[in-house]
C-alpha positions as CSV (number, residue, x, y, z in Angstrom):
1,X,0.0,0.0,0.0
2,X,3.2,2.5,0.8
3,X,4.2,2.2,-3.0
4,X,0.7,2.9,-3.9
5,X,0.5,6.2,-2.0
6,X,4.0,6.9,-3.2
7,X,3.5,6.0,-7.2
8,X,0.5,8.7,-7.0
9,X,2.5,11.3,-5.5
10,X,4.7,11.1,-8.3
11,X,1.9,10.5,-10.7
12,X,0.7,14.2,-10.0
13,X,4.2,16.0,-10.1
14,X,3.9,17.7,-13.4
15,X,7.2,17.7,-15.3
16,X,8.0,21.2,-17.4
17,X,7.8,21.0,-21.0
18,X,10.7,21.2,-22.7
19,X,11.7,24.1,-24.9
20,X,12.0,23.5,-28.6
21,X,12.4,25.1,-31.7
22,X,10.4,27.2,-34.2
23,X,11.9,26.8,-37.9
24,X,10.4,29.7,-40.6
25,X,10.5,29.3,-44.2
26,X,10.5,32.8,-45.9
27,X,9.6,32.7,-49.5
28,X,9.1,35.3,-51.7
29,X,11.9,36.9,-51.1
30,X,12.5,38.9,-54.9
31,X,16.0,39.4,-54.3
32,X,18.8,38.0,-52.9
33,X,20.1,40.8,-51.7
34,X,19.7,42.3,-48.5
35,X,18.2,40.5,-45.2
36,X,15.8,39.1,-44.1
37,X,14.2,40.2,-40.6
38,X,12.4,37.6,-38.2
39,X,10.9,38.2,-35.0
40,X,8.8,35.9,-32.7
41,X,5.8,37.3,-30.4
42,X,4.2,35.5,-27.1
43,X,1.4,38.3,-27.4
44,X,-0.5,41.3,-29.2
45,X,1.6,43.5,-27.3
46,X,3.3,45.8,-30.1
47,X,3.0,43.5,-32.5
48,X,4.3,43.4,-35.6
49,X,7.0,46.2,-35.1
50,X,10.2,44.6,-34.5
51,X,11.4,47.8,-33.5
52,X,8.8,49.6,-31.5
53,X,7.2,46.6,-30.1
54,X,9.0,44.1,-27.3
55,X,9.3,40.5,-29.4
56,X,10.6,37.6,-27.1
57,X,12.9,36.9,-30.3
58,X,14.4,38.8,-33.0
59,X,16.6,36.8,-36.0
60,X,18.4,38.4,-39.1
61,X,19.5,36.1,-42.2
62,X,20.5,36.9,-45.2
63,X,18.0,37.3,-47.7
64,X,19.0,33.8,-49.5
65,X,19.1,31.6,-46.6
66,X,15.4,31.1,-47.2
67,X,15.1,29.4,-43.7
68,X,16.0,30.7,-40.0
69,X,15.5,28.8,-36.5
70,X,14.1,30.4,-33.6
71,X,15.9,28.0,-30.8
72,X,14.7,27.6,-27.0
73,X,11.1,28.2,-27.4
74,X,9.1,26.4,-24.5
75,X,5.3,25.4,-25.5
76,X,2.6,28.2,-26.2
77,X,0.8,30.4,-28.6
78,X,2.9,32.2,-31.3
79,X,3.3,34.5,-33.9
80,X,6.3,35.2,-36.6
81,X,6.8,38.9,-38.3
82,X,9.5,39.2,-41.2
83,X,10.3,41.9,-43.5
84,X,12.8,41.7,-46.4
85,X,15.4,44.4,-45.5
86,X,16.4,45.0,-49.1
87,X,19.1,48.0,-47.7
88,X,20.3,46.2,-44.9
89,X,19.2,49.0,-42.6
90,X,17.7,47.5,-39.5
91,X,14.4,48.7,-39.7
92,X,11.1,48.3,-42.3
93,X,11.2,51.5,-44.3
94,X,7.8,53.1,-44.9
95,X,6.4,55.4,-47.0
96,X,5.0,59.0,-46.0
97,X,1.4,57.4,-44.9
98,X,3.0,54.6,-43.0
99,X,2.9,51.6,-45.4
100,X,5.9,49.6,-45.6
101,X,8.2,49.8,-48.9
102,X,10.0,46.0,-48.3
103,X,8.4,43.1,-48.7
104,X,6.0,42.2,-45.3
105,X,5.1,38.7,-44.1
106,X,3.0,36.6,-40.9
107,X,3.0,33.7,-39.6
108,X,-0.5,31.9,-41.2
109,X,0.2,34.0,-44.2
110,X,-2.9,36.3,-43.7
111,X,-3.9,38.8,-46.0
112,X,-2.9,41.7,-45.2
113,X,-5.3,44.6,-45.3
114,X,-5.0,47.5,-42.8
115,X,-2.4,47.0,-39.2
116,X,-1.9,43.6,-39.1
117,X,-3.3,42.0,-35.9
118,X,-1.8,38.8,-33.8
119,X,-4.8,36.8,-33.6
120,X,-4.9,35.5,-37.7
121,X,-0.8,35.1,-37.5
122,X,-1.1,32.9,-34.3
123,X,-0.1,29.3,-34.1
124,X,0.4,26.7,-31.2
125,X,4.2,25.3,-30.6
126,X,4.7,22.3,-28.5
127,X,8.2,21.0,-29.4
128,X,9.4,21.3,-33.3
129,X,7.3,23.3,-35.4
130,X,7.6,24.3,-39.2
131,X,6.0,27.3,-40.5
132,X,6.3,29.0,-43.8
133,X,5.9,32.3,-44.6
134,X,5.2,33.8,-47.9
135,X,6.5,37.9,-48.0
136,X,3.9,40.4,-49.5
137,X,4.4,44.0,-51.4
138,X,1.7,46.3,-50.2
C-alpha cells in the first residue's frame, strides 16, 4: 500500500515542457540581396514592429538563406513577423502614410489589409514546429 501512496504522489508532479524550436521558411523573397528580418511574439503586445514593439525573439539572415531557427522556445501560442530588409538597414522603411516599402510577411500567411493584428498570424508550438511564410508587397 506505501508504494501505492508513493506512485501517485509522483503521478501528480507535473514535469516542465521542454523548450524546442520554431523553424520559418521565408519565401518570396525577390532578391537575394539584403536581409531578411524575423521576430517571434508570445502576445498582441506591439506586435508586428520589431522595433517599436518588445518580441521575445528577434533573427536576421540573409536574404538567400530562405530558412531561420528560432531555438529555445518552451510550449505556447505564437506569432512570426519578417520583412525583407532590401538595404540592410535594420528597420522596415515606410512610406510617407505609413505603409511599408519592403516586402512584409505573418505567420499563417494572412492577408494583409490595414495594421496587421496577432490573432490570424497565431499558431500553437509544442516541441518542433515548421511554419512557412510567404513575403507580401503592399
Amino acid at each position: 500500500m506505501r508504494h501505492f501512496g508513493f506512485a501517485f504522489l509522483l503521478g501528480g508532479l507535473s514535469v516542465p515542457a521542454m523548450a524546442g524550436e520554431i523553424s520559418v521558411s521565408v519565401v518570396g523573397a525577390a532578391k537575394d540581396s539584403g536581409s531578411i528580418v524575423l521576430c517571434l511574439w508570445g502576445g498582441d503586445e506591439g506586435f508586428p514592429d520589431c522595433e517599436k514593439g518588445k518580441p521575445l525573439k528577434r533573427i536576421v539572415v540573409p536574404a538567400g538563406a530562405g530558412t531561420a531557427t528560432f531555438a529555445d522556445v518552451p510550449p505556447g501560442s505564437y506569432a512570426v513577423s519578417a520583412f525583407h530588409d532590401l538595404n540592410s538597414n535594420g528597420v522596415l522603411d515606410s512610406n510617407f502614410i505609413g505603409l511599408p516599402k519592403e516586402p512584409v510577411g505573418l505567420s499563417n500567411n494572412p492577408k494583409i489589409m490595414g495594421p496587421p493584428r496577432f490573432k490570424p498570424a497565431q499558431f500553437s508550438h509544442a516541441d518542433r514546429t515548421s511554419i512557412s511564410i510567404r513575403l507580401q508587397g503592399m
